[in-house]
N, C-alpha and C positions, 0 to 999 in steps of 0.2 A: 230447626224445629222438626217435630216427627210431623210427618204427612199422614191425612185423616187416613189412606189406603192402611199405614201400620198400624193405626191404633185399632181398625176392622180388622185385620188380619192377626195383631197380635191377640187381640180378643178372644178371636177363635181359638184360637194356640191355648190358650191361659181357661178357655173353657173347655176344652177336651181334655188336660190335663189339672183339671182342678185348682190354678193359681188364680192369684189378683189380677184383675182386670184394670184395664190402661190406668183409668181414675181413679180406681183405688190406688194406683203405682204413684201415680204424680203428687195426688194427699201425700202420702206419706214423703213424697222427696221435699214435699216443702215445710212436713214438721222437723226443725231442726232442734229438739230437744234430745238428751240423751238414750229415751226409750223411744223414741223414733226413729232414731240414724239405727238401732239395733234391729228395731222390727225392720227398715229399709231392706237393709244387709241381709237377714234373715230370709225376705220374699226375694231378693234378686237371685241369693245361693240357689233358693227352693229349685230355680231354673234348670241346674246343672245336675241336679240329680236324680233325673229320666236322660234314661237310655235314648229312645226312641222319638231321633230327631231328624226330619227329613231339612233336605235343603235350605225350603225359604225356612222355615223355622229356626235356623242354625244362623240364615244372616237375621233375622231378629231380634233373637238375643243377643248376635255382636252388637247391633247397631243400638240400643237401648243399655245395655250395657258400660260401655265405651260413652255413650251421652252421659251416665249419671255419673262413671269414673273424673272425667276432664272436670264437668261442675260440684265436684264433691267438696267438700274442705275434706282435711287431713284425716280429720278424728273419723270420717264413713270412710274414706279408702282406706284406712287400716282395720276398719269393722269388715269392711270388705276382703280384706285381704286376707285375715284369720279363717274368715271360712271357706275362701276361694284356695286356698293353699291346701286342704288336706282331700280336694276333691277330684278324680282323675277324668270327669269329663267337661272342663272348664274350654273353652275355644284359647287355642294358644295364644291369639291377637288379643286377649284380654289378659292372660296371664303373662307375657313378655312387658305389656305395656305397665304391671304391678310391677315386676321386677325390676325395672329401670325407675321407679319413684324414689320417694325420699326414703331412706334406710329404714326410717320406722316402719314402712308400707310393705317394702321387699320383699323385709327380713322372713316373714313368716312363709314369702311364697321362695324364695332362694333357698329355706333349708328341707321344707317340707313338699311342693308342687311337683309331682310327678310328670307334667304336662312340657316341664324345660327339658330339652335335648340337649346333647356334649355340644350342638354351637350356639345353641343360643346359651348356655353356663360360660363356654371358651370368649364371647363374646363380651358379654358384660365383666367378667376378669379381664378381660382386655379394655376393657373402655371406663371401668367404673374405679374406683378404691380398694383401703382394707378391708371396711364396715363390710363391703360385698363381697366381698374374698372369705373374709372371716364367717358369711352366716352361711357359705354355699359348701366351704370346710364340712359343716355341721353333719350335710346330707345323711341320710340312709343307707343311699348308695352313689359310690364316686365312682366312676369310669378310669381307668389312668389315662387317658388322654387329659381331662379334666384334674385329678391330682396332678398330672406334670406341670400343666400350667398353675395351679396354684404354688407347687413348691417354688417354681419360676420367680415369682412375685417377691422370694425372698423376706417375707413380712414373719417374724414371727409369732405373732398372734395366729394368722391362719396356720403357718408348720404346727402351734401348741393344739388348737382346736383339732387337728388331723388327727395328730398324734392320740389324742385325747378320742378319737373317735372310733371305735373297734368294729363297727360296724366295713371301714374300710381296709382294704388290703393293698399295703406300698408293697412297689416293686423291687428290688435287689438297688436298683440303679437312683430311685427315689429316695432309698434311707441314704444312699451316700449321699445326696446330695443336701439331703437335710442335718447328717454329723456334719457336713460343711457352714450348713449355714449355722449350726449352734457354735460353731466358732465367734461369733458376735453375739448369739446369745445364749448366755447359758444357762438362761429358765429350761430351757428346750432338751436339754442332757437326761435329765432323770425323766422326761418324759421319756425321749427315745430308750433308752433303756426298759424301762415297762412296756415296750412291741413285741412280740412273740417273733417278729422277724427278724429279730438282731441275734446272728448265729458269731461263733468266734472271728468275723472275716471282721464284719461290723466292728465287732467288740476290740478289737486291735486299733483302729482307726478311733474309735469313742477313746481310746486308752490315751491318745498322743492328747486329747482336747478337753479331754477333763481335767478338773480338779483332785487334789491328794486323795479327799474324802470318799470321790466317786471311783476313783483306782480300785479303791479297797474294795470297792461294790464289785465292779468288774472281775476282781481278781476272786473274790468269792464263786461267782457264778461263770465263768468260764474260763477255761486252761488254756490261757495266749501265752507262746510263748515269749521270752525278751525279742529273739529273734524275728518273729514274727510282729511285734510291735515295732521294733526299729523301722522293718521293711516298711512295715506300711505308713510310718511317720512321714520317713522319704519319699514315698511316693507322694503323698498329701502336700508336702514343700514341694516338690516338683513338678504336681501339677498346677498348685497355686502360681508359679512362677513361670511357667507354660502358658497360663490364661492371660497374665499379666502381661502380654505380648509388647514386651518392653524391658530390656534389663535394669531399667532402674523407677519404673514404676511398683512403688508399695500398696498392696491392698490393702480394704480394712480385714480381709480375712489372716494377712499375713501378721498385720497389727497385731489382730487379736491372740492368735499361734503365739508368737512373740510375746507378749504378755502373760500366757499361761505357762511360757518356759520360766518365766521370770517369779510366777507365783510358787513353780515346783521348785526354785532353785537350780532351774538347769539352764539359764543361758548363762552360760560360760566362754570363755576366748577360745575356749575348744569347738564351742560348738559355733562360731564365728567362723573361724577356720574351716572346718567343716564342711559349710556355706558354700565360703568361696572357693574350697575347691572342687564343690558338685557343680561349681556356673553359677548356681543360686545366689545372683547377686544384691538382688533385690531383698530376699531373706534376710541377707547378711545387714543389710540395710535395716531392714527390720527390728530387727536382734539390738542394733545397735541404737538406734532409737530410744526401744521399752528399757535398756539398758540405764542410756544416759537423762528418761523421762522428759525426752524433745520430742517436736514432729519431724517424720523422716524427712521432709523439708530442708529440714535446718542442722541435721545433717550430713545430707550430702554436701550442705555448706562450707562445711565443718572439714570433712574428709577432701574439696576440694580444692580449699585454702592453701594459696601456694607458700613452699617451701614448707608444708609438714608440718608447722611447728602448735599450729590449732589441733590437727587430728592427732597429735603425742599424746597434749594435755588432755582431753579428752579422753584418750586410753590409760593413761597415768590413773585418771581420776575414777574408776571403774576398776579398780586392782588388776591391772594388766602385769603381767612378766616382761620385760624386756625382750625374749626370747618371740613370747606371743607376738606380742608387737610387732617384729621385725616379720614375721612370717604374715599377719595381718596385712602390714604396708605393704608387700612384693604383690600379694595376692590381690589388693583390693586397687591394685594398677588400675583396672579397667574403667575403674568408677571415675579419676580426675582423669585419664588421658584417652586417646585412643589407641597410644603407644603400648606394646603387652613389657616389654621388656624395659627396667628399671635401672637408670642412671647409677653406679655404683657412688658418687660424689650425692649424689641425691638421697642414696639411703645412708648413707654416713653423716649426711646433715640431719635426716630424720631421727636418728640412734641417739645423734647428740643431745637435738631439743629434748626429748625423754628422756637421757640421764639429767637434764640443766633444769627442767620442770622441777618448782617448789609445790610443796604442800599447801599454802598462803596461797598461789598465785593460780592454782589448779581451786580453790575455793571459791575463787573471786570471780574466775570467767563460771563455774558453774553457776553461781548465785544469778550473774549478769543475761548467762542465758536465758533460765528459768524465767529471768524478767522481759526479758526483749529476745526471744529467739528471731523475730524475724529482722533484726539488727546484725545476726551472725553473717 
C-alpha cells in the first residue's frame, strides 16, 4: 500500500503541476470499464510529459507507476504501453519492466521507446523470443551492435522485418550473413536484393542461392562475372564446411545450397566430385542426399555399407557414368574408413556391383528407402 507521506507528497507534485490528485488517481484505477482504463492511461502518461522533475518526484512516479503496472489486467498495460512508448522521458524502470511483458504490452514499447539502450535491446534478444526480436527489428534506429544480434537469432521473420526496414543501415558483414541465412529461407532473397547495400560482391554470393527467376533479376542489375560467381560459390561451401567443424556433419544451410543446385539442374557427378576434391566432404554428402531425396543420415548409411554394393546402386539409380563412379568411390574413402588409400580388390568389387546393378532392383531399394530410410 502507498504510505499516507506519498499520497501528501504526491499531492503536492500533481498540484504544482496541474494533474489528478491521489483520489482522483485511485477512482479511476478502480473504474475498470473500457473508458476508464483509457482515461487511467491517459492521467498516468500526463506524468511524463514535464520536463522538470527533481528527485523525490522522479521516485514517485516510479513507485505509483510500477503499483498500477503489477495490478493492471492486460487490456491497461497495453493502454499503457501505447502511450508510454512514444514518450522520451518515461523512467527506464518502468519502461524495461513493459518490455519484458506479454508481447501484446512490449510490442509498442520494443519498436517505438526511445528510453531502451543497446543492453537492455541485447538483453531481452537474449532472453526473450521471436515476437520480441521481430517488433525490436521494426525500430527507427538499430545500433549494429543490436542488428548483429538480431541477425544472430537467425529467425527469418526478424532478418524480413530488417530488411523491410530502411530506416536501418546493415553492415558489409551483416548482409553476408543474412544471404546465408536466406539459404533456409527464401522469402528473404528478393527482400535482400531491394537493399541499396547489395553491391556486385553481394550480388555474386545472392547468385550461388537463388532461384532461376532471381538469376535473371541479378543478372539485369549487376555485371557478376561467371568467374566471380564461381569464386564466391566456393567460398560459401567452404566456409559452410569450415563452421561445420566436422567432416561429416551436414547443415541445414548445406541442405538447403544442395537443394537449390538440384532445383537449377546443377547438381551433377561433377559437381560431387568437385566436393570431394576441395575436402568438402560434408557437401558432397549433401549433394548426395537432395540427390537421392534421403536425409544425409541415411546416407552416409548407404555409402558406408560394406562391400560397396549399396553405394553402386544408389549411384546407378541417379544416372551416374561408371567413370563418375569409380572417381566418386576413391574420393569418398574418407567417409567409410579412416584408411585414405583404396584396396585395388575393393574397387574392383565396387566396378562390378555397378555393372551387375538392374534397373528392377535399383527401383526396389529406392522405393524401400523412401519408405524406411532409417532401416537403411
Amino acid at each position: 500500500m502507498v504510505s499516507k507521506y506519498w499520497n501528501v507528497s504526491y499531492d503536492a507534485y500533481a498540484g504544482r503541476l496541474g494533474l489528478m490528485d491521489s483520489r482522483q488517481l485511485l477512482q479511476l484505477a478502480q473504474d475498470t470499464t473500457p473508458t476508464g482504463r483509457y482515461a487511467l492511461a491517459n492521467a498516468v502518461s500526463s506524468f511524463f510529459e514535464h520536463d522538470a522533475l527533481n528527485e523525490m518526484e522522479h521516485r514517485l512516479i516510479v513507485e505509483i507507476m510500477m503499483q498500477l503496472i503489477r495490478q493492471a489486467e492486460i487490456d491497461l498495460r497495453e493502454a499503457l504501453a501505447e502511450r508510454l512508448a512514444v514518450l522520451p522521458n518515461v523512467p527506464p524502470e518502468v519502461v524495461i519492466y513493459l518490455a519484458n511483458d506479454e508481447i501484446s504490452v512490449a510490442r509498442p514499447i520494443l519498436q517505438h521507446s526511445t528510453v531502451l539502450n543497446d543492453v537492455d535491446l541485447v538483453y531481452i534478444i537474449s532472453s526473450k523470443g521471436a515476437e520480441y526480436w521481430r517488433s525490436i527489428a521494426r525500430r527507427a534506429r538499430i545500433s549494429p551492435a543490436v542488428a548483429g544480434r538480431l541477425i544472430e537469432t537467425g529467425d527469418a521473420g526478424t532478418a524480413v522485418n530488417m530488411l523491410e526496414n530502411q530506416n536501418v543501415n546493415l553492415t558489409k558483414s551483416g548482409m553476408k550473413r543474412l544471404v546465408r541465412t536466406s539459404l533456409k529461407y527464401e522469402k528473404l532473397q528478393e527482400a535482400l536484393l531491394r537493399r541499396s547495400e547489395v553491391d556486385g560482391e553481394l550480388a555474386a554470393q545472392l547468385y550461388g542461392c537463388v532461384s532461376q527467376a532471381l538469376r535473371r533479376d541479378i543478372g539485369k542489375r549487376f555485371q557478376v562475372s561467371a568467374a566471380a560467381i564461381e569464386a564466391s560459390l566456393d567460398n560459401l561451401v567452404e566456409e559452410l564446411c569450415f563452421e561445420a567443424k566436422g567432416a561429416l556433419r551436414v547443415t541445414p544451410e548445406m541442405t538447403a545450397l544442395a537443394e537449390r543446385f538440384g532445383e537449377r539442374g546443377e547438381n551433377s557427378p561433377s559437381q560431387m566430385i568437385k566436393a570431394l576434391r576441395r575436402g568438402q566432404v560434408s557437401f558432397f554428402v549433401a549433394l548426395m542426399a537432395a540427390k537421392l531425396e534421403l536425409p544425409a543420415d541415411a546416407v552416409l548409411r548407404i555409402i558406408r555399407k560394406e562391400g560397396g554394393k549399396l553405394f553402386a546402386a544408389a549411384c546407378r539409380s541417379i544416372g551416374m557414368m561408371k567413370s563418375e563412379f569409380a572417381s566418386i568411390y576413391l574420393l569418398s574413402r574418407p567417409v567409410r574408413t579412416d584408411e585414405k588409400i583404396v584396396d585395388q580388390r575393393e574397387m574392383a568389387d565396387a566396378l562390378k556391383y555397378f555393372d551387375a546393378v538392374r534397373e528392377g532392383e535399383v527401383t526396389v531399394l529406392r522405393r524401400d528407402w523412401a519408405r524406411h530410410p532409417e532401416e537403411i
